[in-house]
N, CA, C and O atoms as a GROMACS GRO file, in nm:
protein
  328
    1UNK      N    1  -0.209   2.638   0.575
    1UNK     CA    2  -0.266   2.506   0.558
    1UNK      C    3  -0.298   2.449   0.696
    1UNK      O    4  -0.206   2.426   0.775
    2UNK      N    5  -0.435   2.425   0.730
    2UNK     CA    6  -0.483   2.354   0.835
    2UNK      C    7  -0.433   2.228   0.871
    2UNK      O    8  -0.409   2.174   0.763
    3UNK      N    9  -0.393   2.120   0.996
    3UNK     CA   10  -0.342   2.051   1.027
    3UNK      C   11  -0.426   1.928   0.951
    3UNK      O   12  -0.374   1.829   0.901
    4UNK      N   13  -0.567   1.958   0.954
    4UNK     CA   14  -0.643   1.852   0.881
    4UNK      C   15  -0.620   1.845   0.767
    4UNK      O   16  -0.616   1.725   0.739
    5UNK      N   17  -0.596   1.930   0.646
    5UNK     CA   18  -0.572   1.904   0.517
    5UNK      C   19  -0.405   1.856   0.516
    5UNK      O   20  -0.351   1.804   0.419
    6UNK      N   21  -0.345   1.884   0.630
    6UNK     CA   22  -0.173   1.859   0.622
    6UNK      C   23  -0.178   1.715   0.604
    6UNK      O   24  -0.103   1.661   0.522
    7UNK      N   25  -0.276   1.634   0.688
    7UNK     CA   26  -0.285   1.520   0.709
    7UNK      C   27  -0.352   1.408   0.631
    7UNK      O   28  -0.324   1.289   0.625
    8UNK      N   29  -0.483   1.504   0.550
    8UNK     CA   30  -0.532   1.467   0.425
    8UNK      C   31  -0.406   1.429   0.334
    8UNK      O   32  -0.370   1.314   0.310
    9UNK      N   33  -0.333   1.572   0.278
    9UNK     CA   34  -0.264   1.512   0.180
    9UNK      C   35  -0.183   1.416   0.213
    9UNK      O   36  -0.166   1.329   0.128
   10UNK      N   37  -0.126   1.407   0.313
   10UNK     CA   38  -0.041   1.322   0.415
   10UNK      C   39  -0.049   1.167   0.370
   10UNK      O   40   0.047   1.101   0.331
   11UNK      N   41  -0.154   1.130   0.380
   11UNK     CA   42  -0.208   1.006   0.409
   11UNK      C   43  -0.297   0.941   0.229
   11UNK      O   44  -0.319   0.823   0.200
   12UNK      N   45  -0.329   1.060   0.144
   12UNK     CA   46  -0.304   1.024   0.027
   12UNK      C   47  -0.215   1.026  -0.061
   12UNK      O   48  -0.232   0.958  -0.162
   13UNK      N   49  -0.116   1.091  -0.048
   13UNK     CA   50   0.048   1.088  -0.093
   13UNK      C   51   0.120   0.947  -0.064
   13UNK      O   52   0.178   0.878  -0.147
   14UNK      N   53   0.104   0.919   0.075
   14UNK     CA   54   0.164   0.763   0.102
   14UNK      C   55   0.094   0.683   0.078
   14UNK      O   56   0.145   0.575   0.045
   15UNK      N   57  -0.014   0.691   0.083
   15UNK     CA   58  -0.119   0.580  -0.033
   15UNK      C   59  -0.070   0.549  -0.157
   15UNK      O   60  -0.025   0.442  -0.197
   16UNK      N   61  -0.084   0.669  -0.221
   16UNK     CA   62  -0.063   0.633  -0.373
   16UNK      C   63   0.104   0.594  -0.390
   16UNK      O   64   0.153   0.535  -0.487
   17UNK      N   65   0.178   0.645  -0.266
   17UNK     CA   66   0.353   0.603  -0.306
   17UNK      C   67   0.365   0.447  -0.292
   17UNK      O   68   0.430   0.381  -0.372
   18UNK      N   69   0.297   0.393  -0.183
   18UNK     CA   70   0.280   0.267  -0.152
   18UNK      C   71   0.235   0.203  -0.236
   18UNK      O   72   0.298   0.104  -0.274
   19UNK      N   73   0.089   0.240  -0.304
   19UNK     CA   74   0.067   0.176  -0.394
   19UNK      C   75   0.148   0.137  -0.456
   19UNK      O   76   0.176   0.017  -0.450
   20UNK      N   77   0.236   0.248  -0.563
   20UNK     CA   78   0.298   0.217  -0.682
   20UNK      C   79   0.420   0.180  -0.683
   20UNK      O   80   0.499   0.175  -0.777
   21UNK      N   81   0.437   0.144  -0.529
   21UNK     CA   82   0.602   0.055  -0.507
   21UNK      C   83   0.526  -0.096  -0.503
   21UNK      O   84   0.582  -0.203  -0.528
   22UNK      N   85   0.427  -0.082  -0.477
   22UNK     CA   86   0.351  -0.249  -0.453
   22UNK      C   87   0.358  -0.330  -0.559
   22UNK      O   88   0.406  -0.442  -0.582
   23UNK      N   89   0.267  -0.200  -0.652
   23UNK     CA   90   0.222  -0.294  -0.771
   23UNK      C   91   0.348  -0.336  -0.901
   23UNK      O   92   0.346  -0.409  -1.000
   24UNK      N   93   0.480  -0.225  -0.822
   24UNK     CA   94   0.616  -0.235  -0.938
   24UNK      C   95   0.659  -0.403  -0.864
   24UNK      O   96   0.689  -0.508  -0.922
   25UNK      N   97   0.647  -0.378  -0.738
   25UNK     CA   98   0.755  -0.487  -0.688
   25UNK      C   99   0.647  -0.608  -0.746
   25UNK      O  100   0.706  -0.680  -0.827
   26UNK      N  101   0.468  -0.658  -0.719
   26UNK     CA  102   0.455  -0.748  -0.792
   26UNK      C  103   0.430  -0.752  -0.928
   26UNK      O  104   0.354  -0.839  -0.970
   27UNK      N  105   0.505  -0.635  -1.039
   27UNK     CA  106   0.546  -0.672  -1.171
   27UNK      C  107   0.655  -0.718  -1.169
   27UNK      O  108   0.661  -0.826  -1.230
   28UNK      N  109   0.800  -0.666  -1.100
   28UNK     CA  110   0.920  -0.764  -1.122
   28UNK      C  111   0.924  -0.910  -1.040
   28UNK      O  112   0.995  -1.001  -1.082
   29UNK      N  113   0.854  -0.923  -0.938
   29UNK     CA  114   0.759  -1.030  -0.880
   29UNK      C  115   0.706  -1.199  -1.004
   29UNK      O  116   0.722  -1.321  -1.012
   30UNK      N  117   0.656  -1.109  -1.056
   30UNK     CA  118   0.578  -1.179  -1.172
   30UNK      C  119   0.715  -1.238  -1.264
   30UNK      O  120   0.694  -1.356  -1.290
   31UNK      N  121   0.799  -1.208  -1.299
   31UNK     CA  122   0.943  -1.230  -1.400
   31UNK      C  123   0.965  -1.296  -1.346
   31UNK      O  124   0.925  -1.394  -1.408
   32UNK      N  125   1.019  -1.338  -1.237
   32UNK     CA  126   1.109  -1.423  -1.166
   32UNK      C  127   1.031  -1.533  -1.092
   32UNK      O  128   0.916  -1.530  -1.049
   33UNK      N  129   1.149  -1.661  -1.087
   33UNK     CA  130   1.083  -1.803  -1.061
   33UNK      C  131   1.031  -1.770  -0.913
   33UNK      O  132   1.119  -1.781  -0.828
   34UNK      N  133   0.951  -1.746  -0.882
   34UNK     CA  134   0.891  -1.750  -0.680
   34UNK      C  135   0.774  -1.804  -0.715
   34UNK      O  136   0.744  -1.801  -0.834
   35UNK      N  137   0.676  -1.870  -0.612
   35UNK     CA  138   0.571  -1.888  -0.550
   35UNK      C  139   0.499  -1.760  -0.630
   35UNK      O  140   0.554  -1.655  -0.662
   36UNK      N  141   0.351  -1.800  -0.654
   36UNK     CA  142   0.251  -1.722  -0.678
   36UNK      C  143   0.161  -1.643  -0.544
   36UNK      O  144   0.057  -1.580  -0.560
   37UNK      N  145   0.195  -1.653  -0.479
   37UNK     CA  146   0.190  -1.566  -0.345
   37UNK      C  147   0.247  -1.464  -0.348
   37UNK      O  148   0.189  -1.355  -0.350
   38UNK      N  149   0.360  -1.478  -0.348
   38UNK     CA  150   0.477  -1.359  -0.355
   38UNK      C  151   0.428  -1.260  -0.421
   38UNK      O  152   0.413  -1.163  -0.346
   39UNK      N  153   0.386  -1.234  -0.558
   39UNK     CA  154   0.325  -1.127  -0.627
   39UNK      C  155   0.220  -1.084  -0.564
   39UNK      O  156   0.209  -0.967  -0.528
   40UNK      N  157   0.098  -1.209  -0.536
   40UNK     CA  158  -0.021  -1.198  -0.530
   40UNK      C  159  -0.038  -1.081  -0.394
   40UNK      O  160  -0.112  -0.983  -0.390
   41UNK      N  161   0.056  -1.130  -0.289
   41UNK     CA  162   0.075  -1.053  -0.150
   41UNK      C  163   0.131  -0.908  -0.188
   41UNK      O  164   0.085  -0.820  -0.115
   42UNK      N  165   0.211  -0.867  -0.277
   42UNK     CA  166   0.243  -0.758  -0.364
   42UNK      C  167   0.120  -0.684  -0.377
   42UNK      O  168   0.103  -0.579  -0.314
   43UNK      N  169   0.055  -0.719  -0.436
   43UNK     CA  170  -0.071  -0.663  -0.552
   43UNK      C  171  -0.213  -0.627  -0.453
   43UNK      O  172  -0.297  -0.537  -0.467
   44UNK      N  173  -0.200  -0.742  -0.345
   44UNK     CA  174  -0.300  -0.730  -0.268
   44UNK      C  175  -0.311  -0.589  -0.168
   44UNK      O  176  -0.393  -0.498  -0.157
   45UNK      N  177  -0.131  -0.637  -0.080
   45UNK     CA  178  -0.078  -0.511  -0.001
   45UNK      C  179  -0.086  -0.348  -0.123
   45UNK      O  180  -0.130  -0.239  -0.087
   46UNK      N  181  -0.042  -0.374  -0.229
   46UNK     CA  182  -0.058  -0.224  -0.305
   46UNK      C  183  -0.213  -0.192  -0.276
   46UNK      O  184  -0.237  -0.078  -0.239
   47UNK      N  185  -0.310  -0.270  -0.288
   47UNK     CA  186  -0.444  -0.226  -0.314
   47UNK      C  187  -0.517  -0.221  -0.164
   47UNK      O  188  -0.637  -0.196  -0.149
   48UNK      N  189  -0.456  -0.240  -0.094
   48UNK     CA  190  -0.486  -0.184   0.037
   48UNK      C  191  -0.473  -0.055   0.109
   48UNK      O  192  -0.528  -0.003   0.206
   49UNK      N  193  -0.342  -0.010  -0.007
   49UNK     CA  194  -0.228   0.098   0.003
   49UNK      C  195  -0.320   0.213  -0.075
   49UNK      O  196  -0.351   0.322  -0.028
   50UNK      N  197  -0.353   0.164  -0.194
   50UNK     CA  198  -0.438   0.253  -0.224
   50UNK      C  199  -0.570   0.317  -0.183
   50UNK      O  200  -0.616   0.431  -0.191
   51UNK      N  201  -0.626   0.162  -0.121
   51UNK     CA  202  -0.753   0.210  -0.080
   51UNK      C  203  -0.777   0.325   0.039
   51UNK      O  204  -0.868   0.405   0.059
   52UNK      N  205  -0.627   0.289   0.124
   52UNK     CA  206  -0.574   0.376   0.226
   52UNK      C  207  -0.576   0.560   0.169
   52UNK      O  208  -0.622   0.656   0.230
   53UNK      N  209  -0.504   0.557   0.024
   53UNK     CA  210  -0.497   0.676   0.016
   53UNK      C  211  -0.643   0.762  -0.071
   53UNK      O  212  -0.648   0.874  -0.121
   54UNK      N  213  -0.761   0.644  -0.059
   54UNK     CA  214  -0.880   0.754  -0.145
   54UNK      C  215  -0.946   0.767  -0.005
   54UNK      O  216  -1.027   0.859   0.013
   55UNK      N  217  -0.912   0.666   0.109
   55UNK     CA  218  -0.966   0.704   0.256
   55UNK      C  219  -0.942   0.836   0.318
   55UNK      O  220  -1.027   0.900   0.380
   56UNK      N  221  -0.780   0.886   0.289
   56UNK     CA  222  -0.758   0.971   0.369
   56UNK      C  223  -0.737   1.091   0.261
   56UNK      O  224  -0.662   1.182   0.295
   57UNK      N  225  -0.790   1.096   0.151
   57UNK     CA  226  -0.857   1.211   0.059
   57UNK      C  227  -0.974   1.218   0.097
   57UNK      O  228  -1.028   1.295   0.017
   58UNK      N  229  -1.052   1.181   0.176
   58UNK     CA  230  -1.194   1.186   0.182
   58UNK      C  231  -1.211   1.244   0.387
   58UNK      O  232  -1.310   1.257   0.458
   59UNK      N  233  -1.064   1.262   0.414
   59UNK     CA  234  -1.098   1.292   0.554
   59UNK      C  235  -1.045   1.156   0.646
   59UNK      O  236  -0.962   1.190   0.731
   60UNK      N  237  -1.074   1.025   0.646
   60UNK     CA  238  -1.075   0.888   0.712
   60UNK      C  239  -0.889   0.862   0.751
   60UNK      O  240  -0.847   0.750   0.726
   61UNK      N  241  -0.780   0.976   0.814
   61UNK     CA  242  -0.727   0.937   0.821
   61UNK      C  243  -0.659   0.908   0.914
   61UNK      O  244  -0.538   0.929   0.916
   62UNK      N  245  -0.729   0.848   1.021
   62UNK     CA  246  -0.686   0.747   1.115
   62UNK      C  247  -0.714   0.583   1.027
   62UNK      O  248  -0.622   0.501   1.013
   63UNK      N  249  -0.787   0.571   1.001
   63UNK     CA  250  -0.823   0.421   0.920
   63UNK      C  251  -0.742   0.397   0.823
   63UNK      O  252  -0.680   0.292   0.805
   64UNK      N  253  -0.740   0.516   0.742
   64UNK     CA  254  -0.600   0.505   0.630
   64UNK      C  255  -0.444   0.451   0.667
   64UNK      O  256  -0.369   0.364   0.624
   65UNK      N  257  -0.439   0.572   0.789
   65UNK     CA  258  -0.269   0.514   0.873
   65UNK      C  259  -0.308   0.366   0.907
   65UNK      O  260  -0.218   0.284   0.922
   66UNK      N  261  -0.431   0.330   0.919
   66UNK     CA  262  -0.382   0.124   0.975
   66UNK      C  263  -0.415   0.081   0.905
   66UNK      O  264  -0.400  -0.040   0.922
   67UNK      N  265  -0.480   0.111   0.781
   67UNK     CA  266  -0.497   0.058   0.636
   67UNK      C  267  -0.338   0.015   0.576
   67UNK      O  268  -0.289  -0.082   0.519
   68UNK      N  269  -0.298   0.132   0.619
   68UNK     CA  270  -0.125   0.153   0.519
   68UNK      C  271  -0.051   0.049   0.620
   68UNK      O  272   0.004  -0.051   0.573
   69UNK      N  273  -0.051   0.067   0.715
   69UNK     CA  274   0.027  -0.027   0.775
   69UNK      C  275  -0.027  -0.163   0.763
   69UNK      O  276   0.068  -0.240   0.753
   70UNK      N  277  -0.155  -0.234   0.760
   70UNK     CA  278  -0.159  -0.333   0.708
   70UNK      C  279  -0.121  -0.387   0.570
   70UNK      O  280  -0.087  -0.502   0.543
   71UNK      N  281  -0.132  -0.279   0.484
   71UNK     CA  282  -0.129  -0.339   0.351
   71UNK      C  283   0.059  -0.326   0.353
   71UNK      O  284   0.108  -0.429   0.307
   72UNK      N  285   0.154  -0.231   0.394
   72UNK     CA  286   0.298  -0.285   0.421
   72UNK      C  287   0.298  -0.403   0.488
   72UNK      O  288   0.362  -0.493   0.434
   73UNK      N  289   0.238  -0.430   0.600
   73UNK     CA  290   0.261  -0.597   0.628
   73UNK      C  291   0.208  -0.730   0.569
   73UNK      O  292   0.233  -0.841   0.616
   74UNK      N  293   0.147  -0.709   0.482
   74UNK     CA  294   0.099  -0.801   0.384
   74UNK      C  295   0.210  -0.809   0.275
   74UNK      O  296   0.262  -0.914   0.237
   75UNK      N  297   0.240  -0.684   0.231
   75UNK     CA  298   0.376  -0.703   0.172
   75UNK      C  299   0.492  -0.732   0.195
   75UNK      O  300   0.576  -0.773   0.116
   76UNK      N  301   0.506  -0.704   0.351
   76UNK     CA  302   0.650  -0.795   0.356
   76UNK      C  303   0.636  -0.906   0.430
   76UNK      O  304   0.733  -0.945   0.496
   77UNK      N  305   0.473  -1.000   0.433
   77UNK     CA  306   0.477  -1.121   0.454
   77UNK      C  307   0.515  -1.199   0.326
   77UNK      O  308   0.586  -1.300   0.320
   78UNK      N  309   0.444  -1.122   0.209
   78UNK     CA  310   0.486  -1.156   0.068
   78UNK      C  311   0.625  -1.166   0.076
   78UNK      O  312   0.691  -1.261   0.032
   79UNK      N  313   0.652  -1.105   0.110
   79UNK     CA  314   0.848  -1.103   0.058
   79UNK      C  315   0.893  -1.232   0.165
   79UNK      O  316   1.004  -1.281   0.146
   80UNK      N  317   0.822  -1.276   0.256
   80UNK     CA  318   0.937  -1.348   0.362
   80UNK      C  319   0.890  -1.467   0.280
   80UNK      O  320   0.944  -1.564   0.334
   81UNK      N  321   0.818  -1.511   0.176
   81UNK     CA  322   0.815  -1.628   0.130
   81UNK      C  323   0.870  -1.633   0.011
   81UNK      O  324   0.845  -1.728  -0.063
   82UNK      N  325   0.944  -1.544  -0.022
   82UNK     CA  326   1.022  -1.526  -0.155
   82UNK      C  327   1.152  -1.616  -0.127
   82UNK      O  328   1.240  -1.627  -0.213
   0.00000   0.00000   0.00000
């Protein structure tokens, strides 16, 4: 396996893991009394997370790695207002 496809799957694997910790945390998000931010910053950061991982299935993964890291810091700006 070439270093480029190591990094392909790399970077769409933590996409889609990110995603689907995003979009769980703003479903239990959603149950509980918080601010409508709190989820919304959830849901937003997941879909950043994702978009990160159809970037770096397609090759784009330098943009993906600061995709992913933005969309984690969107999520745990979400959380500091919880």
């Amino acid at each position: 396996m070439t270093e480029a496809r190591r990094a392909r799957w790399a970077a769409t694997a933590a996409g889609a893991l990110l995603a689907l910790a995003g979009l769980a945390a703003s479903a239990l998000r959603l149950t509980a009394p918080v601010p409508a931010l709190v989820p919304a910053a959830y849901a937003v950061g997941a879909g950043a997370c994702a978009l990160a991982g159809v970037l770096g299935s397609r090759g784009r993964t330098r943009r993906a790695l600061w995709l992913l890291v933005g969309g984690v810091m969107v999520m745990a700006l979400g959380d500091q207002f919880d």
